[in-house]
N, CA, C and O atoms as a printed pandas DataFrame, in Angstrom:
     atom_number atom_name residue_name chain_id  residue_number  x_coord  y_coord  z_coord
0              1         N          UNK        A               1  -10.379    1.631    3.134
1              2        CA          UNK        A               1   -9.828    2.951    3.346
2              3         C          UNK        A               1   -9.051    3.469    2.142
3              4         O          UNK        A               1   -9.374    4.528    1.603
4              5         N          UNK        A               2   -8.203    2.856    1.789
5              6        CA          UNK        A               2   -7.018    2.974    0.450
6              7         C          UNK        A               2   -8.324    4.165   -0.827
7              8         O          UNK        A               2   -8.160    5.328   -1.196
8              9         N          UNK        A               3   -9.472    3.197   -1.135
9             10        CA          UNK        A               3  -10.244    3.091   -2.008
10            11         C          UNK        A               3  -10.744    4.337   -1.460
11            12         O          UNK        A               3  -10.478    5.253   -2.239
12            13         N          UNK        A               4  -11.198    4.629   -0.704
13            14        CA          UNK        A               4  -11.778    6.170   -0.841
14            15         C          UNK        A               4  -10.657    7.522   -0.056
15            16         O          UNK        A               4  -10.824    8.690    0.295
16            17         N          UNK        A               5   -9.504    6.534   -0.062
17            18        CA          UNK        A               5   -8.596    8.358   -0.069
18            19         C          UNK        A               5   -8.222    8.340   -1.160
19            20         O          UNK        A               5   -7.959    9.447   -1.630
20            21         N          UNK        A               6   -8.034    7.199   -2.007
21            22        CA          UNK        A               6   -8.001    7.499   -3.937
22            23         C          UNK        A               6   -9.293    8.114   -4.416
23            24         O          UNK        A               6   -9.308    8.921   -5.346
24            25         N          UNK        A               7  -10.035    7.849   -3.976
25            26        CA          UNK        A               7  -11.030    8.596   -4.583
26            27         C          UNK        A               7  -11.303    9.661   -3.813
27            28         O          UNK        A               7  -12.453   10.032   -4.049
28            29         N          UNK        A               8  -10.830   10.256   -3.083
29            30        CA          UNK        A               8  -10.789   11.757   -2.313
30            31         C          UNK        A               8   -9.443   12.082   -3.315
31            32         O          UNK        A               8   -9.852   12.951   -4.085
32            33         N          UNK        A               9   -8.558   11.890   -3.523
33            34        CA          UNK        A               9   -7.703   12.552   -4.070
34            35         C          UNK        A               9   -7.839   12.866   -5.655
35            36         O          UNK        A               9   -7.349   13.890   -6.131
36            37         N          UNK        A              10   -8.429   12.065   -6.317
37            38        CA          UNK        A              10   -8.584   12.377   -8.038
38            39         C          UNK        A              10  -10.223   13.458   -7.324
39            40         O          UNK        A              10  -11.206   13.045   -7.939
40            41         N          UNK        A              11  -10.531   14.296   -6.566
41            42        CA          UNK        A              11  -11.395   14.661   -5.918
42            43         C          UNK        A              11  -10.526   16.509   -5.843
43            44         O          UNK        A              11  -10.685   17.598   -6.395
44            45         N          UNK        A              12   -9.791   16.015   -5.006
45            46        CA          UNK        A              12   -9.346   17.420   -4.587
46            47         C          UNK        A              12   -7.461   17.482   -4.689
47            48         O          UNK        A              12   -6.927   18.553   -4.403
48            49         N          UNK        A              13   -6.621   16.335   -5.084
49            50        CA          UNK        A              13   -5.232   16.132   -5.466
50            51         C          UNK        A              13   -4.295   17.316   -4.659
51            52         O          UNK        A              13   -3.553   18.265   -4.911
52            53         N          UNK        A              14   -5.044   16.346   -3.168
53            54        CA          UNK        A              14   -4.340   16.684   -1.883
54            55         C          UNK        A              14   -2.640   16.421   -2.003
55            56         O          UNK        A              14   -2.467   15.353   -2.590
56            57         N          UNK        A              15   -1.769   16.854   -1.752
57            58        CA          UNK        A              15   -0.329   16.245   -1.410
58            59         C          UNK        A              15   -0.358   15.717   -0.169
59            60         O          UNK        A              15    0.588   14.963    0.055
60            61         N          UNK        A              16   -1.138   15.863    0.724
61            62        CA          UNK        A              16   -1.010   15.290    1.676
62            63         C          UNK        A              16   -1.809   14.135    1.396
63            64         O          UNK        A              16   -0.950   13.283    1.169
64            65         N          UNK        A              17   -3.122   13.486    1.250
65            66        CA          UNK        A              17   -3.657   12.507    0.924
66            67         C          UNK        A              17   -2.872   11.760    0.114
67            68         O          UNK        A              17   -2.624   10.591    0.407
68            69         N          UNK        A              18   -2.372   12.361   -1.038
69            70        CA          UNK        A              18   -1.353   11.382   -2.032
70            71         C          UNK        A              18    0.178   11.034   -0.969
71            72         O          UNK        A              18    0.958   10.196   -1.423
72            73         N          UNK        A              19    0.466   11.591    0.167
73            74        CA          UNK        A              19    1.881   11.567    0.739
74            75         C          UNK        A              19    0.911    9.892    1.641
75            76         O          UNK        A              19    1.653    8.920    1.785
76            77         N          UNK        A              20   -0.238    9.758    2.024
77            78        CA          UNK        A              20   -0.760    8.738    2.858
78            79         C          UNK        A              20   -0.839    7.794    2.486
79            80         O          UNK        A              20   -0.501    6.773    3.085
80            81         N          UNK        A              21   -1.563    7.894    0.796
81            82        CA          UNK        A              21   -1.736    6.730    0.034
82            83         C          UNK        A              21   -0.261    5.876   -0.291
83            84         O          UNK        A              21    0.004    4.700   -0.040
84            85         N          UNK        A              22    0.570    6.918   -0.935
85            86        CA          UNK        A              22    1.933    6.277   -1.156
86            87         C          UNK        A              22    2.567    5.379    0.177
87            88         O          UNK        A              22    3.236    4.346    0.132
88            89         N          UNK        A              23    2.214    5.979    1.097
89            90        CA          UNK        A              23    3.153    5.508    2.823
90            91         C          UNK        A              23    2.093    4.176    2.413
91            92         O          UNK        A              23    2.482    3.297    1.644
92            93         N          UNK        A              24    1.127    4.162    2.845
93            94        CA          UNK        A              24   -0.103    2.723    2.907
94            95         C          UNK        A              24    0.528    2.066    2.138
95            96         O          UNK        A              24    1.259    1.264    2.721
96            97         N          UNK        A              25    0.624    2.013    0.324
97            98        CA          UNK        A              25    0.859    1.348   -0.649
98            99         C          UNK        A              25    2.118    0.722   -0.285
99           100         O          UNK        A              25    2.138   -0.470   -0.592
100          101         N          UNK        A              26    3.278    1.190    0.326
101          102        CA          UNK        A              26    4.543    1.222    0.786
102          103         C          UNK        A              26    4.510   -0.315    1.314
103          104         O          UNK        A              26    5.059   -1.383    1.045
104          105         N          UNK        A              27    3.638    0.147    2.135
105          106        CA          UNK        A              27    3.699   -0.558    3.987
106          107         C          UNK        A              27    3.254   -2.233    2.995
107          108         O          UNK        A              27    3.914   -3.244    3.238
108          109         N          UNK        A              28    2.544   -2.253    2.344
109          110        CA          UNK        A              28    1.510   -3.336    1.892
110          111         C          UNK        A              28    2.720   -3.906    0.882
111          112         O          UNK        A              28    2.890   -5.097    1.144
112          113         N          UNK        A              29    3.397   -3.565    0.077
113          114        CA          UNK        A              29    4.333   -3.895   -0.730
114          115         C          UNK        A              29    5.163   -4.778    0.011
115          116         O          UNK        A              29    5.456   -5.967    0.136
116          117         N          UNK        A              30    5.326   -4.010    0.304
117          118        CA          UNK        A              30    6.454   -4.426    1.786
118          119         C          UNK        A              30    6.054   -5.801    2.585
119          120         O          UNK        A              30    6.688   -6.856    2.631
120          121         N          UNK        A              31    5.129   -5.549    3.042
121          122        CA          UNK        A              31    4.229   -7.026    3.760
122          123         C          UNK        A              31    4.343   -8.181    3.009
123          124         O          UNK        A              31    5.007   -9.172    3.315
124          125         N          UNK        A              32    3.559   -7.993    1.845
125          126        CA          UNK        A              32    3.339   -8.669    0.759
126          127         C          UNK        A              32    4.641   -9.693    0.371
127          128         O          UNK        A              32    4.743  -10.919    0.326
128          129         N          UNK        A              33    5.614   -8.537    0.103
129          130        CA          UNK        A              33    6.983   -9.714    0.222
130          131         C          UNK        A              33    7.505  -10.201    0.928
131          132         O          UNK        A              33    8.030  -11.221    0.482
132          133         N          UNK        A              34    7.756   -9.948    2.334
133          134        CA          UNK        A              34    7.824  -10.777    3.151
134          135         C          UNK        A              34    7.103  -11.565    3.692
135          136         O          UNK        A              34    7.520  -12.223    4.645
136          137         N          UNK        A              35    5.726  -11.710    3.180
137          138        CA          UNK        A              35    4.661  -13.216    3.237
138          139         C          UNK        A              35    5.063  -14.141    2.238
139          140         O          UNK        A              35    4.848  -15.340    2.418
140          141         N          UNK        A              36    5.832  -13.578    0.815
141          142        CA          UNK        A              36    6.360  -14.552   -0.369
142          143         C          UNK        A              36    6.779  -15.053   -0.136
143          144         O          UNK        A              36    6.460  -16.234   -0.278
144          145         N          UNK        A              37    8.548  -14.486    0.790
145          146        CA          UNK        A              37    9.334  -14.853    1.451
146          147         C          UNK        A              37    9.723  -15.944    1.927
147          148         O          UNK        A              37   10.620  -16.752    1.687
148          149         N          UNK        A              38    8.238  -15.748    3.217
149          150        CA          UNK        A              38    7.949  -16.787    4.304
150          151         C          UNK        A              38    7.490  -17.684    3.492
151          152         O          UNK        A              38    8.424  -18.474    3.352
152          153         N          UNK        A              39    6.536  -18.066    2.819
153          154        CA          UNK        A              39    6.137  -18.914    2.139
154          155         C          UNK        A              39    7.111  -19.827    1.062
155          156         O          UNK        A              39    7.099  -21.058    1.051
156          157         N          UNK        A              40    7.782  -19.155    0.344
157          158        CA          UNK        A              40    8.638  -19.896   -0.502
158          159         C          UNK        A              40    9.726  -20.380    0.430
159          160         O          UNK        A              40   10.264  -21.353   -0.100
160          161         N          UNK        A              41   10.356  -20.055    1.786
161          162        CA          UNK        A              41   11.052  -20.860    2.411
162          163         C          UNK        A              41   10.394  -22.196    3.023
163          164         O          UNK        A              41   11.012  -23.234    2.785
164          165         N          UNK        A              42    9.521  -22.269    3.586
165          166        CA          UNK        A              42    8.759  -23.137    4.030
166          167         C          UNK        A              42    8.147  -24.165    2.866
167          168         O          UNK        A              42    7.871  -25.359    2.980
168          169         N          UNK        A              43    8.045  -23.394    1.845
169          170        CA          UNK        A              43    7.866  -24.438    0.517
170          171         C          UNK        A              43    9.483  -25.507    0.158
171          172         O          UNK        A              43    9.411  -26.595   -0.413
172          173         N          UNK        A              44   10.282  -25.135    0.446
173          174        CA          UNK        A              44   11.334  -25.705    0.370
174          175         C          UNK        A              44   12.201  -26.452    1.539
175          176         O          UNK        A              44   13.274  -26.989    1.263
């Protein structure tokens, strides 16, 4: 999904499509470190 609302947006450089992508990218950042998190505690 990510991959073709980026490529809908260098397309038509929606603010709203770019306001979705940023929230998504957000959400995943976000995840991402708290899987590090979890992992490097449990590593220790």
């Amino acid at each position: 999904n990510s991959v073709i609302w980026f490529e809908d947006w260098l397309r038509t450089k929606s603010d709203d499509l770019k306001k979705k992508i940023l929230e998504y990218n957000e959400d995943d950042v976000i995840a991402t470190y708290k899987v590090q998190r979890w992992l490097r505690e449990k590593a220790t």
